[in-house]
C-alpha positions in Angstrom: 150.1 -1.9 44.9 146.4 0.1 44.2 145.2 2.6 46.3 142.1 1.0 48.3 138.9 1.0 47.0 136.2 3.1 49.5 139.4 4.7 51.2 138.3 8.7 52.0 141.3 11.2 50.8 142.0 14.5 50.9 141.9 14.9 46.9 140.9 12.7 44.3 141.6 13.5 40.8 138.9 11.6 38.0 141.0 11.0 35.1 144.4 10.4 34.5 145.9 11.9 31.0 147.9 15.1 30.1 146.5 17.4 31.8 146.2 15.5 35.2 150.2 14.5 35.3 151.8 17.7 36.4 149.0 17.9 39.4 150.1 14.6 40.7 153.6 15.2 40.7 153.1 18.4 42.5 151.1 16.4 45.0 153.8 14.0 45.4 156.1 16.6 46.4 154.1 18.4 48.6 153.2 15.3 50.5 149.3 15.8 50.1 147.0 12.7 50.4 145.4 11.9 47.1 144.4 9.5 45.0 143.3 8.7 41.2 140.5 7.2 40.0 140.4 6.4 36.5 139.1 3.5 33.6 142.3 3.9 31.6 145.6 6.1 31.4 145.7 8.7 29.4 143.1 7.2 27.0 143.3 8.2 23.6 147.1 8.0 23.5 146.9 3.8 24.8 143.9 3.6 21.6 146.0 5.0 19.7 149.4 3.1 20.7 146.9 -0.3 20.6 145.6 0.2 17.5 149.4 0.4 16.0 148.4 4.4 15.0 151.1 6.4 14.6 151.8 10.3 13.2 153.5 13.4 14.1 152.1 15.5 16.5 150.3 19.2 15.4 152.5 21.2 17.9 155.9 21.2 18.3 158.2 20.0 21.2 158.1 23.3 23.0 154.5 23.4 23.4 153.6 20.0 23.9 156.4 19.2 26.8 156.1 19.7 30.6 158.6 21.8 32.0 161.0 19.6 33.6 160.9 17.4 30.1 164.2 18.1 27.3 164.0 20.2 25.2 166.8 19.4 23.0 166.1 17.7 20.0 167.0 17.2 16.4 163.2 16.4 15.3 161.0 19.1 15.6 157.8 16.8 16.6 156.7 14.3 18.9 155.2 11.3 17.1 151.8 9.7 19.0 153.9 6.8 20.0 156.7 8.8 21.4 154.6 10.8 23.3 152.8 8.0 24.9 155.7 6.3 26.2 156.5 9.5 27.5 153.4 9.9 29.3 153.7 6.8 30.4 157.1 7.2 31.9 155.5 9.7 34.1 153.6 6.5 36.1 156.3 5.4 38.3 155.4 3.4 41.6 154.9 5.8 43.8 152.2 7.5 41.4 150.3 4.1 40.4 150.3 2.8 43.9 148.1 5.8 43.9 145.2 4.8 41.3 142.4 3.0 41.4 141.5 2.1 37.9 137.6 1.1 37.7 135.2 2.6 35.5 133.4 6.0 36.9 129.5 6.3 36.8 129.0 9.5 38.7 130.2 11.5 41.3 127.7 12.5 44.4 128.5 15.8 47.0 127.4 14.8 50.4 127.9 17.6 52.9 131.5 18.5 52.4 132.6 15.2 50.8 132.8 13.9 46.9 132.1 10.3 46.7 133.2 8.8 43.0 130.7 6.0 42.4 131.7 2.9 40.3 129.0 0.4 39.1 126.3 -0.9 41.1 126.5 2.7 43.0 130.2 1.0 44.4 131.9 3.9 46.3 135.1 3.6 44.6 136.6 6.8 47.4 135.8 10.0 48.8 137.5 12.9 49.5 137.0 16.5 50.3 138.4 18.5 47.3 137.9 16.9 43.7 139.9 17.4 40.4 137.6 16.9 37.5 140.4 15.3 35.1 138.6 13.9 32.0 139.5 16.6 29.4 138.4 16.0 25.9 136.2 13.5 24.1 137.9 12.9 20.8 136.0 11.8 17.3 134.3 8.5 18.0 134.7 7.6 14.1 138.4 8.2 14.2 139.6 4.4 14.3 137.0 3.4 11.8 137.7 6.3 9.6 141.4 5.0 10.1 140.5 1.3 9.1 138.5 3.2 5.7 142.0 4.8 5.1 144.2 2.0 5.5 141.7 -0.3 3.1 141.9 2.4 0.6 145.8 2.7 0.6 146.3 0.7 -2.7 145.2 1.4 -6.3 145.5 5.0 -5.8 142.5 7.0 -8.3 139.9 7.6 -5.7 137.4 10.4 -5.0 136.9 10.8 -1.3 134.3 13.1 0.2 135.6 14.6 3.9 133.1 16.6 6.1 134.0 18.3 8.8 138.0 20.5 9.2 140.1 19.7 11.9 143.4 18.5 12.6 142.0 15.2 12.7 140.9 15.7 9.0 143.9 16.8 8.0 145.6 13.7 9.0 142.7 11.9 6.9 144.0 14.1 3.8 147.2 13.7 4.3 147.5 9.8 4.3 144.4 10.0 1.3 147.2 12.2 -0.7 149.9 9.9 -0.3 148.4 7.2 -1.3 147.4 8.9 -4.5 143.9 9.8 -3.6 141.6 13.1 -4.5 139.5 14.5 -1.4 137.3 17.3 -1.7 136.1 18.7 1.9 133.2 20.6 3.2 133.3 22.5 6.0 131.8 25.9 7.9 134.9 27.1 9.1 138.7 27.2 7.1 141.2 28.2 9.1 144.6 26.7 8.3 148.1 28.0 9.7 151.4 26.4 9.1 153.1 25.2 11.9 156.4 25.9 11.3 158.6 27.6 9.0 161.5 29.7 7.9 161.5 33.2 8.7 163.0 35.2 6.6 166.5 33.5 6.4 166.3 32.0 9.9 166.3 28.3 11.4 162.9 26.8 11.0 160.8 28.3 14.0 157.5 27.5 15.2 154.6 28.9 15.2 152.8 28.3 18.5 156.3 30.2 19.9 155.2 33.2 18.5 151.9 33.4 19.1 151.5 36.4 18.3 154.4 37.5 20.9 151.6 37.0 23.6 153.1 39.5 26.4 153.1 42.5 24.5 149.8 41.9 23.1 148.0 44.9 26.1 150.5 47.3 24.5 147.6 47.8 21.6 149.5 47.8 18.9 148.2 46.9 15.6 147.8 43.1 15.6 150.5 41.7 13.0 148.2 40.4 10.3 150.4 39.3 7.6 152.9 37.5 9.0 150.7 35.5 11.6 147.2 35.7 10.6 147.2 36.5 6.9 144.7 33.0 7.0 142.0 34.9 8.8 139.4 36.2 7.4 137.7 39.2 9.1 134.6 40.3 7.7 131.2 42.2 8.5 133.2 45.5 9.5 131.8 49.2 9.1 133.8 51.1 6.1 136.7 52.7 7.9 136.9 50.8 11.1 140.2 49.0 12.1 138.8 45.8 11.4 137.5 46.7 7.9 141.1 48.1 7.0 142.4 45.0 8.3 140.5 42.9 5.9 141.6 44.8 3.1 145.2 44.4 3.9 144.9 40.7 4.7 143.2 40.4 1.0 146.0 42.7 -0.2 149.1 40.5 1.2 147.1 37.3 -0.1 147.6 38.6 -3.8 150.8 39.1 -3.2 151.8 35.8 -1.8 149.7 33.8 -3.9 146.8 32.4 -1.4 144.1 34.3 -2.8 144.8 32.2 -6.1 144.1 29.0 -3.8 141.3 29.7 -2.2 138.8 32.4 -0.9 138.7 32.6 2.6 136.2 35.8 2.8 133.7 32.9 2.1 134.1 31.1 5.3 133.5 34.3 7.5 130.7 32.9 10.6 127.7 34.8 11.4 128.6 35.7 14.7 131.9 37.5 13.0 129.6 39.1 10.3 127.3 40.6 13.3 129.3 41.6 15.4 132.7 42.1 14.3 132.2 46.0 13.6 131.8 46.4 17.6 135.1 45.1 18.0 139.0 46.8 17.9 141.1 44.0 16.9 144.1 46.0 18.8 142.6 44.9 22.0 141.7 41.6 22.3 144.2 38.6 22.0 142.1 36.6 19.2 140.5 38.1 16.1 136.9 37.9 15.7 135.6 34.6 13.8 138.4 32.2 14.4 137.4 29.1 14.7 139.3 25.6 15.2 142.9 26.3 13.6 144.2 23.5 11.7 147.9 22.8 11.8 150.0 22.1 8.8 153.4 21.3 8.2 154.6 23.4 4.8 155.8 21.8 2.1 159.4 23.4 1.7 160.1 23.0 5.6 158.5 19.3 5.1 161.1 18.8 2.1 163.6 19.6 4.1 163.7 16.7 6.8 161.8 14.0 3.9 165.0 14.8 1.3 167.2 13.9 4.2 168.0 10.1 4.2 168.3 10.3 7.9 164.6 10.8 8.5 163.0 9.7 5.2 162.2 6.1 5.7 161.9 6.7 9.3 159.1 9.0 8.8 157.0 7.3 6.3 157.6 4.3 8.4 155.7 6.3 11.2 153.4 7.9 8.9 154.8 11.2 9.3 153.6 12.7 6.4 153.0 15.8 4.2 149.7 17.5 5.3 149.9 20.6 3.7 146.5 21.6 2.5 147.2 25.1 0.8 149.7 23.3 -1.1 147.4 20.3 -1.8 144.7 22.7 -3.2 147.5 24.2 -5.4 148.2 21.4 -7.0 144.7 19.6 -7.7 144.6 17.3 -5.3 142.0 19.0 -2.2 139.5 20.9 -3.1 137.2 22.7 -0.1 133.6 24.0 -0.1 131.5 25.3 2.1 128.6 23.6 3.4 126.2 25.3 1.8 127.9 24.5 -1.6 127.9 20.9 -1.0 124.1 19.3 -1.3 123.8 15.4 -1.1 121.7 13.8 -4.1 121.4 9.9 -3.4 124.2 7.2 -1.9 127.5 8.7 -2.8 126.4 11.2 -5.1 126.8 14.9 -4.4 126.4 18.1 -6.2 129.3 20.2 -5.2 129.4 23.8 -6.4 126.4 22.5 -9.1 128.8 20.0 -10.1 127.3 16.6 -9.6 129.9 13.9 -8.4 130.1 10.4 -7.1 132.6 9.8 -4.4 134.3 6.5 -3.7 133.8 7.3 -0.3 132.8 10.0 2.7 134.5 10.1 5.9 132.8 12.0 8.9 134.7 14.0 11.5 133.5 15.5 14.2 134.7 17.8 17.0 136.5 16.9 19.9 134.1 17.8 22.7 134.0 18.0 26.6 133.8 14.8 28.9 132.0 15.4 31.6 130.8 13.2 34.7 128.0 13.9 36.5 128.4 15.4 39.6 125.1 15.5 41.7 124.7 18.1 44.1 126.9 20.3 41.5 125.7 22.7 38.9 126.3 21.0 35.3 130.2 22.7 34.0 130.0 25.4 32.2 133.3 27.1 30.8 132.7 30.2 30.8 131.6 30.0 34.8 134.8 28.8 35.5 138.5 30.7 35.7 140.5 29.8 33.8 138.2 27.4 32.8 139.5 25.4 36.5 137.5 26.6 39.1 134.3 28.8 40.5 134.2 30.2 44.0 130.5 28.7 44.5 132.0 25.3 44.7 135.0 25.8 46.2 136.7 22.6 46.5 135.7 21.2 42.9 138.3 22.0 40.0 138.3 20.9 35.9 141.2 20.5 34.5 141.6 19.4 30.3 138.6 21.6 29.7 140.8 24.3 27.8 141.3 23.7 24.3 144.6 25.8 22.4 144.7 27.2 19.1 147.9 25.8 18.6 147.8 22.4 20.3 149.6 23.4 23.4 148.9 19.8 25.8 151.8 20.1 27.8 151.7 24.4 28.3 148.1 24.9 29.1 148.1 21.4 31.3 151.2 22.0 33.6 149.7 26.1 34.2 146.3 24.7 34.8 147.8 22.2 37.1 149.9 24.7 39.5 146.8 26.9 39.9 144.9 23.8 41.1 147.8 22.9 43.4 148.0 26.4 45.0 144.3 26.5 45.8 144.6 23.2 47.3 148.0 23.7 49.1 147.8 27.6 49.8 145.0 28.8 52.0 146.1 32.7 51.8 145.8 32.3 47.9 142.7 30.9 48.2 141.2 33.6 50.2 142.5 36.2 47.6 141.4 34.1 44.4 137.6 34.0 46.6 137.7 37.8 47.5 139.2 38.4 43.6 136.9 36.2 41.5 134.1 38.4 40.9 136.5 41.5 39.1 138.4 38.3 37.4 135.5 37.0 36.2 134.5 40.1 34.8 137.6 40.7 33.0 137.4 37.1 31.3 133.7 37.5 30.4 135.0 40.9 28.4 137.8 38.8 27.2 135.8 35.8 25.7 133.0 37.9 24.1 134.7 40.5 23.0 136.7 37.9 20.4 133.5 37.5 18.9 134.4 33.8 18.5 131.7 31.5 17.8 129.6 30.8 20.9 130.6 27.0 21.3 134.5 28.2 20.9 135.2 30.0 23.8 136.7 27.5 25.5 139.7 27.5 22.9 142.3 29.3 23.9 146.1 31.4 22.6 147.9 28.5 25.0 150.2 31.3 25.6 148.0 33.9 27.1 146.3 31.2 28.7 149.6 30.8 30.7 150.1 34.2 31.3 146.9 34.6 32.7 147.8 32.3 35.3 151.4 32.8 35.5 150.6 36.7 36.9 147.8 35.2 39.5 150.2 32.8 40.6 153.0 35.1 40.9 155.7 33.4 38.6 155.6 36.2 35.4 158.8 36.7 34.6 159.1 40.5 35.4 161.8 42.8 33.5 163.4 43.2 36.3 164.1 39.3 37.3 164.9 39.0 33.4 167.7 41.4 34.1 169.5 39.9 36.9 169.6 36.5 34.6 171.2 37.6 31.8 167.6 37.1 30.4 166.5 40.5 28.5 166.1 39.6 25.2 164.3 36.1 26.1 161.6 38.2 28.5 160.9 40.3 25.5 160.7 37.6 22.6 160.6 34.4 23.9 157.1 32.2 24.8 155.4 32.0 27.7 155.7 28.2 28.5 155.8 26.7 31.9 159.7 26.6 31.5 159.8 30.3 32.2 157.1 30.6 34.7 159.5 28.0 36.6 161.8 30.3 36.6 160.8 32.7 39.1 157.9 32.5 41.8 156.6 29.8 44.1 157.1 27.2 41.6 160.8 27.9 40.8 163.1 25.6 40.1 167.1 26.0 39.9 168.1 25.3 36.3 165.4 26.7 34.7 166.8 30.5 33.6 169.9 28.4 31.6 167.1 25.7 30.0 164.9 28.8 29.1 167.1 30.4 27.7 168.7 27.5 25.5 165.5 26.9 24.3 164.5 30.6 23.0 168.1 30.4 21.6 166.9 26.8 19.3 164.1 28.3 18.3 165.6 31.7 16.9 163.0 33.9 18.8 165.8 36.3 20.1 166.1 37.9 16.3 162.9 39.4 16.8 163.8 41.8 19.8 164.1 45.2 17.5 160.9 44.1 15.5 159.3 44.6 18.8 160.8 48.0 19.7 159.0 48.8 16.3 156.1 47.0 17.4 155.7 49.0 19.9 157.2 52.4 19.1 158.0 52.7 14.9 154.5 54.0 14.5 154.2 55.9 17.7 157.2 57.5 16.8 155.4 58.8 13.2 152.3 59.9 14.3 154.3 62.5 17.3 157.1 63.6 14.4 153.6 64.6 12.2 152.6 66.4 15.4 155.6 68.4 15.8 155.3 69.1 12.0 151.8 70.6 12.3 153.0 72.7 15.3 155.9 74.0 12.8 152.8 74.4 10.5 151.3 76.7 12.4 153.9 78.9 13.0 154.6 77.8 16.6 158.6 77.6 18.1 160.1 76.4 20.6 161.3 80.2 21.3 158.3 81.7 20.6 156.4 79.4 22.7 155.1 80.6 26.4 155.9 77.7 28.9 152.6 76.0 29.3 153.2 76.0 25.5 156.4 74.3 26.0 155.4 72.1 28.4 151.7 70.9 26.5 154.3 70.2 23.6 156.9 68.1 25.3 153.4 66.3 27.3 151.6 65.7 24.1 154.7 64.6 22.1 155.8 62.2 24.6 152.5 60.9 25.2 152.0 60.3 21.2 155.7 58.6 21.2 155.1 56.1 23.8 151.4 55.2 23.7 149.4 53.7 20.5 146.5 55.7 19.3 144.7 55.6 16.6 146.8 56.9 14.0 149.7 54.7 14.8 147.3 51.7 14.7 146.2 52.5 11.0 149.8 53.8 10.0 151.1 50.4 11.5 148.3 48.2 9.7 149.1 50.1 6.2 153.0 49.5 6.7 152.0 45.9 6.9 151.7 45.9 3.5 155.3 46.3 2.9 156.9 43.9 5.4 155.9 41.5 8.2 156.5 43.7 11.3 157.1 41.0 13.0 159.8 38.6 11.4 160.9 40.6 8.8 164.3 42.8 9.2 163.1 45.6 7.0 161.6 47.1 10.1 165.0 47.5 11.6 165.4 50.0 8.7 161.9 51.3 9.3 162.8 51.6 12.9 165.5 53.9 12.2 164.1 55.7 9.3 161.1 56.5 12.1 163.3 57.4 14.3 165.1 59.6 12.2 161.7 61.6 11.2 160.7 62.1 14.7 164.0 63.5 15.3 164.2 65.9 12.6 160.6 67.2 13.2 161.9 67.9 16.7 164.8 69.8 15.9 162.9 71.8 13.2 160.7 72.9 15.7 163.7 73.4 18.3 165.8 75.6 15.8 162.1 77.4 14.3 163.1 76.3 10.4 162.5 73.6 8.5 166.0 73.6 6.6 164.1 74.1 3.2 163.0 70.2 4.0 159.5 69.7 2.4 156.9 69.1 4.3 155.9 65.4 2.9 159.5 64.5 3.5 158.8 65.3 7.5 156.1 63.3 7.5 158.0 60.5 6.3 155.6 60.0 3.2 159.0 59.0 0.3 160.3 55.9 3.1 156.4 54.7 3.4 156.2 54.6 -0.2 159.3 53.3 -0.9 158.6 51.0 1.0 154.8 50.4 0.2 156.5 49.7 -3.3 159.3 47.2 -2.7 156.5 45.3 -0.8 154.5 45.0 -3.9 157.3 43.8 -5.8 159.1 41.9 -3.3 156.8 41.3 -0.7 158.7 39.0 2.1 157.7 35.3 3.2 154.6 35.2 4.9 154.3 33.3 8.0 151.4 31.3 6.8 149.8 30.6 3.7 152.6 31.9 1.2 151.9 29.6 -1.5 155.5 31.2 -3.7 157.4 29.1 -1.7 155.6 26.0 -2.2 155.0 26.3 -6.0 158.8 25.1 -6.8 157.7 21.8 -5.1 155.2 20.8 -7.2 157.7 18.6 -9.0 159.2 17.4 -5.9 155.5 16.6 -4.9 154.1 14.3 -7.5 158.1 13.3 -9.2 159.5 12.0 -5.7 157.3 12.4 -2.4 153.9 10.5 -5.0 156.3 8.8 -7.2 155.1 5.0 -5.6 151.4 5.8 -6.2 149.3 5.3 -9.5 147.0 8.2 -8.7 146.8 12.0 -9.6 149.6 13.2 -11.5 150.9 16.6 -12.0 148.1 17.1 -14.5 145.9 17.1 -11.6 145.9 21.0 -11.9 
């Protein structure tokens, strides 16, 4: 049974996909009159499932699932098909009695009403508050680029040309591969991250869990760069600023782990990074300057792991779940990747690349996935950054977007279900509303800081961390998960470490709902983020803790005691010591970003022993000054210089697993690459190199 055509409601949502789902269901339940007008459900997915396409998702389970979905699994990744028919088990009869499906032509604001107009100006409903639901238009070439693909799967031995990065591309490059292809790619941006891995002698984790610990990212501590963004190049900075000492540790840690023998990233800096990215201290601003679409691959050693397992193997090449490692690709000789500027074409399929002239077998197009937007007349045209959160703008009060924020890590379900609750409580809550009306001007302003102060390319500012994102509206919403809730639940360790998916913000709040605590808590318990709890402390304090023991050593210095002190003395010492202990400054920033050339502060356990080496300095400068001696102790020993280049040293001869982009753990699996996982094909062998 459809919803009447012309009927007038009190919302009507345009679209139905991911990112209109949680909406309806929270409609449902709070007995609101709406309806849905859509041409198809969730439409790429039903392409996709009709065209028989099938691959494994770019984000993992955690990320990609609503809140109420399970999050016990075995595999770590939805496939496209699995995911569909989970979509579509959300469409039960209660929901689809609901939608109108009829293809939209625009949308007209009469007076206080939104009338959605079908063909031949047919008035297809109306209502008073409208949910803008389209999200994302995906590459148009993608099922013909698919078709190119498929045609080319046998013989093996050919040369394809691939313009354009994305995780879309990467998919093209990963089938090419296994079918024994070459593919060379030219792109302006390169920014690749794996998506999951093994820290350090843990379970596999993944990576848009610990991005990059998102709550503790307004504590300004010095932004872990090697384990988590050792793929980013930062560029452009003045000599001696943060961000010019974080470029030079990033190029450090990429000699170490190998990457800077694959590929050199400092050539894909943008302009807008170059300009601007000087102006900018990385250890305030969620995202890095320059980062532009991140591309998701699975690592070959964590990819190994499930393909060498005959309880997935078949399955997965079955459901073309394949190896799309392009760091490891590029290792062996089968990707190589230019920029644009390198890449000139000559005539038909001939190219000079690099002042190498070659003819491909082929070139493939991809494009950017880009916003779908209706026209709304009476309505400003969207803009993102007009919007909060991307969702809404007090100047048209009863119009909301949802689908129009794009993750870094692929977060559909996270962002979606967060972007959905904000919706609902402005519809549903007319106190919240007032306060969101009488706060959007100072919230605006702190997200206009936000965006630009990323220095992210202008047309990127729409992408999002999928975990701030939430945050952001968790805390307007009222559902963060305070310290002191954590507490009560036996929930400590998970408040400081775990992510910040709808899961937890259902765990406290307005939108709270009974089992969530235990499932959150299972879930950060799967995923192994618990481990990390004392590399926060050090976060947070290792280097605070260094910078106030050399402050108590210059006091010693300079002859001053805690006896010989007057007590304003005593008490600007205990101020300014505290005060150095607890809060980053400078100095702890650039101590912090140095030690990351040792160890990954982040995953790594040798800042447990850092921890307590710190906290053993600042505790002997204290009591130096205390007792008025030093104990005959040297003065570069109480300013901890011996541990930091200890361990400076054991970091250049045994630096640990990178996050991302540590190519020593992938170069054992180049036989495993071409003797087992491209044994089938005829095409590039191991001489490929």
């Amino acid at each position: 049974m459809a919803a009447g055509i012309g009927a007038e409601f009190e919302v009507c949502i345009v679209g139905l996909g991911v990112s209109s789902v949680p909406l309806i269901k929270e409609l449902e339940q709070s007995g609101v009159g709406y309806c849905v007008v859509t041409s198809t459900a969730f439409g790429i997915w039903k392409k996709l499932h009709d065209a028989g396409e099938n691959f494994d998702l770019v984000t993992t389970i955690e990320s990609t699932n609503y809140s109420w979905w399970s999050y016990d699994y075995d595999f770590p990744f939805y496939t496209a098909k699995d995911y569909y028919a989970k979509l579509q088990a959300e469409l039960d009869d209660a929901i689809l009695s609901k939608v109108i499906f009829k293809d939209i032509v625009y949308i007209r604001q009469d007076g206080d009403m939104f009338q959605i107009m079908g063909k031949d100006d047919e008035l297809l409903a109306s209502s008073s508050k409208l949910v803008h639901s389209i999200g994302f238009s995906p590459d148009q070439n993608i099922f013909s680029t698919l078709a190119k693909i498929s045609s080319a799967e046998t013989g093996g031995s050919k040369h394809f040309l691939v313009s354009g990065l994305s995780d879309t591309t990467n998919m093209y490059i990963s089938r090419l591969v296994h079918a024994g292809h070459r593919v060379t790619v030219m792109c302006e941006h390169f920014h690749v991250l794996d998506k999951i891995g093994t820290i350090h002698g843990n379970a596999g984790g993944p990576f848009d869990q610990y991005e990059p610990m998102q709550h503790w990212s307004g504590s300004s501590a010095a932004p872990n760069i090697t384990g988590i963004l050792v793929p980013l190049p930062i560029g452009g900075a003045k000599v001696g600023s943060p961000s010019w000492v974080i470029g030079k540790v990033q190029s450090y840690v990429a000699s170490l782990v190998g990457l800077s023998e694959v590929i050199d990233l400092r050539k894909f800096d943008s302009v807008s990074q170059v300009k601007a990215q000087s102006l900018v201290n990385p250890t305030q601003i969620e995202v890095p300057g320059g980062l532009g679409y991140l591309v998701k691959q699975w690592p070959a050693d964590e990819y190994a792991k499930y393909y060498n397992d005959p309880k997935y193997r078949e399955w997965m090449l079955k459901e073309h779940i394949l190896l799309n490692d392009i760091y490891f690709f590029i290792q062996q000789g089968l990707v190589k990747v230019h920029k644009r500027c390198e890449v000139v074409h000559l005539a038909g399929k001939r190219y000079s690349v690099a002042g190498e002239e070659l003819e491909f077998d082929d070139v493939l197009g991809c494009s950017e996935a880009s916003h779908k937007l209706l026209e709304i007349r009476g309505c400003k045209p969207y803009a993102y950054l007009d919007y909060l959160h991307g969702v809404w703008n007090r100047s048209y009060p009863n119009l909301f977007y949802l689908g129009t924020t794009r993750p870094y890590t692929g977060a559909f379900g996270c962002v979606s279900e967060m972007n959905a609750l904000f919706v609902h409580r402005m519809i549903t809550d007319r106190s919240f509303c007032t306060e969101m009306t009488k706060q959007f001007p100072s919230l605006m302003h702190g997200q206009r800081i936000l965006n630009y102060s990323s220095v992210s390319e202008p047309d990127k500012l729409h992408v999002q961390w999928a975990g701030m994102h939430c945050l952001r509206i968790a805390r307007a919403l009222g559902c963060d998960l305070s310290y002191g809730e954590a507490k009560k639940r036996g929930l400590v360790l998970e408040w400081m470490t775990g992510p910040i998916t709808p899961l937890r913000c259902r765990i406290t709040g307005p939108y709270a709902v009974p089992d969530a605590a235990e499932r959150y808590k299972r879930s950060c318990q799967k995923i192994h983020t618990n481990f990390m709890a004392i590399n926060m402390i050090y976060r947070i304090y290792g280097d605070c803790l260094v910078v106030a023991s050399w402050f108590m050593a210059a006091v010693l210095c300079y002859g001053y005691t805690w006896d010989l002190m007057t007590d304003l003395e005593k008490a600007l010492f205990i101020v300014v010591s505290w005060r150095l202990a607890t809060r980053q400054c400078l100095l702890s920033q650039l101590h912090g970003l140095v030690m990351m050339c040792a160890f990954d502060n982040l995953y790594h356990k040798r800042a447990w022993f850092m921890l307590f080496f710190n906290a053993c300095q600042f505790l002997l400068n204290f009591v130096c000054v205390l007792k008025g001696t030093d104990f005959g102790i040297p003065i570069v020993v109480r300013l901890g210089v011996p541990v930091d280049v200890f361990f400076l040293i054991l970091g250049y001869f045994c630096f640990p697993r990178a996050f991302f982009g540590d190519m020593r753990v992938r170069r054992p699996y180049a036989d495993w690459l071409f003797k087992i996982y491209l044994a089938h094909t005829t095409g590039p062998s191991v001489n490929a190199k």
